[in-house]
C-alpha positions in Angstrom: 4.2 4.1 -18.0 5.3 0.8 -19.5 3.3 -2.7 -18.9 6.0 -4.4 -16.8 6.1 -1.2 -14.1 2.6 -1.4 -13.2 2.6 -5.0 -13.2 5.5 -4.7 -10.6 3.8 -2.6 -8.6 0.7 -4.5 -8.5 2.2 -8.1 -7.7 5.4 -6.9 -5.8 5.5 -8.7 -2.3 7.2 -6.2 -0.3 5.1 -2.4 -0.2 6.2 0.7 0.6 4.5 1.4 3.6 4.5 5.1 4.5 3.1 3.9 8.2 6.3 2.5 9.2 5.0 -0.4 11.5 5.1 -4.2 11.2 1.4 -5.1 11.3 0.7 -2.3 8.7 3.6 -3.5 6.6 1.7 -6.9 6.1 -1.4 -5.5 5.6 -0.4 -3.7 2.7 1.4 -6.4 0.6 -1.0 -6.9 -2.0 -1.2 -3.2 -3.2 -5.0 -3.7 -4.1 -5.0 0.3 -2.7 -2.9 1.5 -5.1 -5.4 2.7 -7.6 -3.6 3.8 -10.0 -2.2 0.6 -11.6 -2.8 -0.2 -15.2 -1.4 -2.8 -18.2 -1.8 -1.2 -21.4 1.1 1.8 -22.0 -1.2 4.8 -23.5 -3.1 5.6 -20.3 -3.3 9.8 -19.7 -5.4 9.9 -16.3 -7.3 7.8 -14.1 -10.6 9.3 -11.9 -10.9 6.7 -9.4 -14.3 7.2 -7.3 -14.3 5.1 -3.8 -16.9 4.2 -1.8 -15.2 2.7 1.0 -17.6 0.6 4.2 -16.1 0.9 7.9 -16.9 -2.4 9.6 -20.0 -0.4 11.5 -21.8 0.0 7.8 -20.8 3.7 7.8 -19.5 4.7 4.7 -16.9 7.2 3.1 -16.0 8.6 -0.6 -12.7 9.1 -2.2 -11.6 10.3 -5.3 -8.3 9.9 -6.8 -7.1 11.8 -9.8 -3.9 10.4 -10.9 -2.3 12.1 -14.7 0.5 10.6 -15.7 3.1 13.0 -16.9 5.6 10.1 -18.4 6.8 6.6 -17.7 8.3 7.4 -14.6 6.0 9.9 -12.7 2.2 10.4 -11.8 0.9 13.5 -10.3 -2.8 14.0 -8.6 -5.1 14.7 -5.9 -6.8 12.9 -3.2 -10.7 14.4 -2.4 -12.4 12.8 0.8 -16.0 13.3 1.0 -16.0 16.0 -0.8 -12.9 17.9 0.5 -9.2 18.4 -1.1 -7.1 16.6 1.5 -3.6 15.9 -0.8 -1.6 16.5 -3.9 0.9 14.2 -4.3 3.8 13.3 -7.0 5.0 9.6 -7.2 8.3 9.2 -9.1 9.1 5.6 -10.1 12.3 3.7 -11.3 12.6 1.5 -14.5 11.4 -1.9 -12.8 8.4 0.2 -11.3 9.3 0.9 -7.6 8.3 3.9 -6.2 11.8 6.1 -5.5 10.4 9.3 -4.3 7.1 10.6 -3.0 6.2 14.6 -2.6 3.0 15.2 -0.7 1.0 18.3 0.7 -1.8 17.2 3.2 -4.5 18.7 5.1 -4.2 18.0 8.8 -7.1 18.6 11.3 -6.2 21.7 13.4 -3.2 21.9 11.8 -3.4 22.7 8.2 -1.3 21.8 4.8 1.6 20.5 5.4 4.1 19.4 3.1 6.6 16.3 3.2 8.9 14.1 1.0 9.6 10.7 1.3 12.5 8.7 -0.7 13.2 4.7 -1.0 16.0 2.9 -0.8 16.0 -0.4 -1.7 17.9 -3.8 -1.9 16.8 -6.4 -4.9 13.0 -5.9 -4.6 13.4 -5.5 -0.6 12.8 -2.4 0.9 15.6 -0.9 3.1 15.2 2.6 3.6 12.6 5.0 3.7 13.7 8.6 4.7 11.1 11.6 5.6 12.0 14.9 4.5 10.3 18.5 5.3 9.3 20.5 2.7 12.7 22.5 2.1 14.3 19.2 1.9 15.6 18.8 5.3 15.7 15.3 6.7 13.3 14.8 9.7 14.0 10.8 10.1 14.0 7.6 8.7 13.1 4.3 8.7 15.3 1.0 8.2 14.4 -2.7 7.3 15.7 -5.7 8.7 14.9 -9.4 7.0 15.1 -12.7 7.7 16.4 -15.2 5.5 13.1 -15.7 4.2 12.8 -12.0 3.5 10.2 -11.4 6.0 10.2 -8.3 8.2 12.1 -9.1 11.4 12.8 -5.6 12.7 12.1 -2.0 11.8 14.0 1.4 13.2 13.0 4.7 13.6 16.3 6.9 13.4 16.2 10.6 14.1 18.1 13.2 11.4 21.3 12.7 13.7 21.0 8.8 13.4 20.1 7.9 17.0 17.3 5.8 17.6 13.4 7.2 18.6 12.5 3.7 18.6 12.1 0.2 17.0 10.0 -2.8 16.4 11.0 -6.2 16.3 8.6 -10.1 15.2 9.1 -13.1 15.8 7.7 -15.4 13.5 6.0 -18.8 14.2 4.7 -20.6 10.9 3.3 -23.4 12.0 1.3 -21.3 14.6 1.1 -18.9 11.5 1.7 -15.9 14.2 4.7 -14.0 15.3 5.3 -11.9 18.3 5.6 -8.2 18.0 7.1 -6.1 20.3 7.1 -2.0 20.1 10.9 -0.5 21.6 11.6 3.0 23.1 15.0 5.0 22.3 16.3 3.3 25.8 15.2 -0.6 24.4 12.5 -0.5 27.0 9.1 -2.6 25.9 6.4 -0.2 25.5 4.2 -2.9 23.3 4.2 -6.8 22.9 1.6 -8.8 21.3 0.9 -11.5 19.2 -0.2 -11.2 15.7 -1.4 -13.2 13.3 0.3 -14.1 10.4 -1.2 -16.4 7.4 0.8 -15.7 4.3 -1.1 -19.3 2.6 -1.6 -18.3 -0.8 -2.9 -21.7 -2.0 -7.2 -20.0 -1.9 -5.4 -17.6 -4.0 -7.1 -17.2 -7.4 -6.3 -15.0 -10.2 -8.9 -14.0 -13.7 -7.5 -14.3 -17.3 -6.4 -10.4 -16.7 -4.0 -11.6 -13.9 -6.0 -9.8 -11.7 -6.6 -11.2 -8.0 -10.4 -12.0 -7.5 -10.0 -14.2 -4.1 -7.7 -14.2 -1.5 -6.6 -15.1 2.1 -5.9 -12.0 3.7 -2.4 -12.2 5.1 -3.5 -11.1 8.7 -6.3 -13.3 9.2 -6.4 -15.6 11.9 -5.0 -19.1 12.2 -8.1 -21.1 12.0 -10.5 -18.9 10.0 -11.4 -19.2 7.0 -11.6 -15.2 5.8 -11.2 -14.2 2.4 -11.6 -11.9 0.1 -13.3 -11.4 -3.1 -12.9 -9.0 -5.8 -15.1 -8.9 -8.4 -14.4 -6.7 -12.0 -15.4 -4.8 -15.0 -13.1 -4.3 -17.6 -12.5 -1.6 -21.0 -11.6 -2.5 -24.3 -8.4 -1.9 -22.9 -7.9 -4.8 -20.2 -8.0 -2.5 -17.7 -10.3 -2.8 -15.2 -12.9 0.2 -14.4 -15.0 -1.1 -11.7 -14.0 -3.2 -8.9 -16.0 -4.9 -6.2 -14.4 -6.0 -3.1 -16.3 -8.4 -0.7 -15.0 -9.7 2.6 -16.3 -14.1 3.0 -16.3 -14.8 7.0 -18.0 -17.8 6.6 -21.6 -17.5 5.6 -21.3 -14.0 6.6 -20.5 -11.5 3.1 -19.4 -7.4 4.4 -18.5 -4.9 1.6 -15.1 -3.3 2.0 -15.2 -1.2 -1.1 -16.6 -0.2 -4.4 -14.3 1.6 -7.1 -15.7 2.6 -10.5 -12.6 4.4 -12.4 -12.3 6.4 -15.8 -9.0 5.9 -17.6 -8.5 8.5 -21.1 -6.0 7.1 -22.8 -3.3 9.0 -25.0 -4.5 9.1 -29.0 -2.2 6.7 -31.3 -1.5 7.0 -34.4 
């Protein structure tokens, strides 16, 4: 996968977000989950091991196995404490957005079950994102609304026959650095408002010499507080990084949110 994909994917503003909800939308617009990313252009597979702290001190493991079959596709597993939970395909276009995703996960009480999800986007924004079952028939889909400012202002769930289930709407606020979001039935009926906060300051941002973030304000944080968070890394020979250590600053206060140690094989040159 060429340099300039992954770097797309890693700085791009606007995520994918398979959740299909406002708050989780902005939670997700760093990408530092998506552990897969790399810059160099001969990596084969990556073994990421995550050990990842709930806010109670509990802790979980993950292991990601991502192989890249060529420049446009990555296919793997997701193991969670131990346990096979998903296989998954990613298929990406030439600027490095993710078109299509195929996944096969193990619910509880339920079982496997098997889904794929395409994209549909406008300039680097997000527009569609339509959930298919496993034989390819389309369950619903989700559509994307802006502002001129290309921030999220609505977001609606359509059903296969393209009538609503239900939609969200914010209301943004800068200077209070909130906005209001409210959660629609299929009738427009209010089931949900709230405000959120909203801090999209990047100016604490801070970047190392391998363009890699190692502090920033975290985009739902509230107005007032100074949270951030810090990412600490260990690189290859490579410039890509194998072991990442992510620290949450409240104050004087320090809370682990994850550690990541990953093993990247790289493709033999000539």
């Amino acid at each position: 996968m060429k340099k300039l994909i992954l770097l797309l994917i890693l700085f791009s503003v606007y995520k994918t977000s398979s959740s299909q909800s406002i708050p989780s939308f902005w939670m997700n617009i760093y990408d530092l989950e998506d552990l897969y990313v790399f810059k160099s252009n001969n990596v084969k597979q990556i073994v990421a091991n995550k050990t990842g702290y709930y806010a109670s001190g509990a802790t979980y493991k993950e292991k990601w196995i991502y192989n890249f079959v060529d420049s446009f596709k990555i296919v793997g597993q997701l193991h969670k404490d131990g346990e096979l939970r998903s296989s998954f395909e990613y298929e990406f276009d030439k600027s490095g957005k993710v078109l299509r995703k195929s996944l096969a996960s193990k619910r509880p009480l339920v079982g496997w079950q098997s889904k794929v999800i395409e994209y549909e986007y406008e300039s680097d924004l997000l527009i569609y994102e339509k959930n298919y079952s496993e034989d390819l028939q389309l369950i619903d889909y989700a559509q994307y609304e802006y502002d001129s400012d290309s921030k999220l202002v609505r977001l609606t769930i359509f059903d296969a026959s393209d009538r609503i289930k239900s939609y969200e709407t914010a209301e943004y606020n800068d200077a209070e650095k909130t906005f209001i979001y409210k959660v629609f039935d299929s009738s427009g009926t209010v089931k949900l408002e709230k405000t959120e906060s909203l801090n999209l300051d990047k100016s604490a941002n801070q970047l190392n010499e391998y363009g890699d973030l190692v502090l920033l304000k975290w985009p739902r944080s509230r107005s007032g507080t100074n949270v951030l968070h810090s990412l600490e890394y260990e690189y290859d020979n490579e410039g890509n990084w194998i072991k990442r250590r992510w620290i949450i600053l409240d104050g004087k206060q320090k809370r682990k949110r994850s550690i990541v140690r990953r093993k990247i094989s790289y493709n033999k040159t000539n």
